[in-house]
N, C-alpha and C positions, 0 to 999 in steps of 0.2 A: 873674963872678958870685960871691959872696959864699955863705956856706953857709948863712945866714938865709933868702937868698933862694932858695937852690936846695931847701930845704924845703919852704918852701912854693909851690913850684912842684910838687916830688913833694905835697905835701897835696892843692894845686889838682887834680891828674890824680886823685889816687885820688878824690876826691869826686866828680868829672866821670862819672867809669868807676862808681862806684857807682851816681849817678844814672840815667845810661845803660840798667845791668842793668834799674833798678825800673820803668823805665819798658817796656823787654822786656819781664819778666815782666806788667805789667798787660796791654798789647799782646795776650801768650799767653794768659792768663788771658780775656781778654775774647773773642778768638776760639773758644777751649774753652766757653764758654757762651754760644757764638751758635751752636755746631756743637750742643750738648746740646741747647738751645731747638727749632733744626732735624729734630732725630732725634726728641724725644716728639709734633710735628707731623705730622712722617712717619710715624712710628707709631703715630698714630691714624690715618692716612689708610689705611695699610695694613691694622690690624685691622677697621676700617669695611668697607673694597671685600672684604673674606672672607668676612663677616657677611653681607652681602647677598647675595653670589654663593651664599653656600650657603644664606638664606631663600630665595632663587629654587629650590630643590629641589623635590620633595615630600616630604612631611613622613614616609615610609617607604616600603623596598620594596614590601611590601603597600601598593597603594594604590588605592581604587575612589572616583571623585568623588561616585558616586550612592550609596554605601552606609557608613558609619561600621564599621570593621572590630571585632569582640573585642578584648579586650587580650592576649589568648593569642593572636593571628593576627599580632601588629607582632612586629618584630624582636627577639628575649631581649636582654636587661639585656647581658649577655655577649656578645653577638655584633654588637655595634656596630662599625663599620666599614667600610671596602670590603671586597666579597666577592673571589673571587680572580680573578676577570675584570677588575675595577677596579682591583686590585692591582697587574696586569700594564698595564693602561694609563696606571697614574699612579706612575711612579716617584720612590720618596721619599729625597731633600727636591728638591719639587717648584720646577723655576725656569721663570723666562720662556722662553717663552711656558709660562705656567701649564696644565698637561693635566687639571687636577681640573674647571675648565669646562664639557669634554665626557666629561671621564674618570667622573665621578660622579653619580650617577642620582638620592639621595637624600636629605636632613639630615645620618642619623648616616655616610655615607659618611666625611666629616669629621675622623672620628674618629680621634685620634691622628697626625693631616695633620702632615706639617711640610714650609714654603715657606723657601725662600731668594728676600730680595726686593734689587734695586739700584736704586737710585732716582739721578738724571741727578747730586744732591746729593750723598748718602751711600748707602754698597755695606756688601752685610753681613749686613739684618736676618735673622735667624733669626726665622720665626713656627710657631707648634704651637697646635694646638687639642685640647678634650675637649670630648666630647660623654657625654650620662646625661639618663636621663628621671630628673624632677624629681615633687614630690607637689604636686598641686591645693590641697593648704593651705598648704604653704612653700615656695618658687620654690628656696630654695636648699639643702632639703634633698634629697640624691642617695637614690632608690633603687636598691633591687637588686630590681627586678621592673618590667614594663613599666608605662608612662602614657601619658594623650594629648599630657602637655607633654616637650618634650625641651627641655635646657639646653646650647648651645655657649658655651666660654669661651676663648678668643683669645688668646695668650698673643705680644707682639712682645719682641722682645732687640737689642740692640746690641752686640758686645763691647766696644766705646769708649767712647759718647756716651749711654747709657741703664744707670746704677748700679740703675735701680730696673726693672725689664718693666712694662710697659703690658699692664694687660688689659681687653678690652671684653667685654659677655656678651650674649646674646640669650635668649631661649625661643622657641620653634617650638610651637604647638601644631596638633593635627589640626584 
């Protein structure tokens, strides 16, 4: 072989090998946003089934179906949360099988929750919630004194596949 031609033989291979990498990386790349696609799906699935399980609540400890309570009677601004009996039954960060279920009696029970969720796909999600009673004029302003509307906001994570948290919200009202 000639050195002309053993040239472009090493030419032929590096371009081969180049190609090769570009074609890897697209490969990677396309798997990376079919996993990220997968995890903001999941985590709406995830914040969805929290939402509900906890509008399945009553809407406060105090709670009488036949009589509409004060607003000095519902739970202060401040003291939203499990009380310390729920505390001890729902240990946080709550995983499968999920204890908040039977562990939680209320709405603002919720409060300051955090799940660890593994889904058969992707393992991982870190989910948190806040809960605040809201004002009858503006859904999204927070007070600092009781209402009949409460606001939970759902908050899912990814360390991987989610740069941005997914959040979903509800209001609960009495």
């Amino acid at each position: 072989m000639s050195l002309g031609q053993s040239m472009l033989t090493a030419a032929a291979l590096i371009i081969i090998t180049m190609v090769v990498i570009s074609a890897n990386r697209l490969i990677l790349e396309s798997q990376q946003d079919e996993f990220a696609g997968e995890a903001y799906n999941l985590a709406s699935e995830i914040a969805n089934a929290l939402l509900m399980e906890a509008s399945r609540k009553q809407f406060d400890a105090y709670y009488d179906p036949y009589d509409k309570p004060m607003l000095w009677e519902l739970t202060p601004y401040n003291g939203l949360g499990p009380n310390s009996t729920e505390q001890s039954a729902v240990p946080l960060p709550d995983q499968y099988p999920f204890k908040s279920i039977s562990g939680y009696s209320d709405f603002d029970d919720y409060h300051r929750y955090r799940r660890i969720v593994d889904t058969p796909t992707l393992t991982g999600f870190v989910v948190y919630d806040t809960v605040y009673y809201v004002s009858p004029n503006d859904l999204d302003t927070k007070l600092n004194n009781q209402s009949y509307l409460k606001k939970m906001i759902v908050t899912v994570t990814h360390p991987l596949y989610l740069p941005k948290p997914v959040q979903f919200s509800t209001i609960m009202t009495y």
